[in-house]
C-alpha positions, 0 to 999 in steps of 0.5 A: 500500500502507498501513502502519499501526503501532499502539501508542497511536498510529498513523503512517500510513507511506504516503499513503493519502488526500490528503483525511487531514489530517497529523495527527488524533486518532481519536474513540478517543484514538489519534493518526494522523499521516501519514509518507509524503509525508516523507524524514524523513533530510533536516533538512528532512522530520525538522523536518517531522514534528515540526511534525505530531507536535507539532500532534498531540500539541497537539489530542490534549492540548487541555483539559489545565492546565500539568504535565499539558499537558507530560506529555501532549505528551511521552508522545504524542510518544514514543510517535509516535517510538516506533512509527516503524520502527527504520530511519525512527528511525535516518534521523530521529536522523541528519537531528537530529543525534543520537548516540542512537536 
């Protein structure tokens, strides 16, 4: 089964294809990166998704100069965030260390 949540972004929660990349950038601007191979409740898998999140919002931001580079990456990685499930948050928050979702 195949999840897709949609805002400006997509997160794939289930594996879908072996043959989609973590991460990629739709010829639409919308960024997908692909959640299901992780338990993001462990430091492990929570560091995980940050590197994909991270390598998304790089290509999804490439051609941009300096403040404008920074927004960009920090508007695609909350709006990543933002569309993971409330549950998925909360065991990322927790695995982070965070008091706040």
């Amino acid at each position: 089964m195949k999840t897709l949540i949609s805002l400006s972004v997509l997160i794939l929660a289930a594996v879908s294809s072996p043959a989609i990349a973590h991460s990629t950038v739709m010829a639409d601007g919308r960024v997908q990166v692909r959640i299901g191979d992780l338990d993001i409740s462990t430091v492990a898998g929570a560091a995980a998704l940050d590197r994909r999140i991270d390598r998304a919002a790089r290509s999804a931001c490439a051609g941009g100069l300096g403040l404008q580079v920074h927004r960009c990456r920090a508007m695609v990685r909350n709006d990543l965030m933002d569309a993971l499930p409330v549950a998925r948050r909360q065991d990322y928050a927790r695995a982070r260390g965070a008091n706040q979702v």
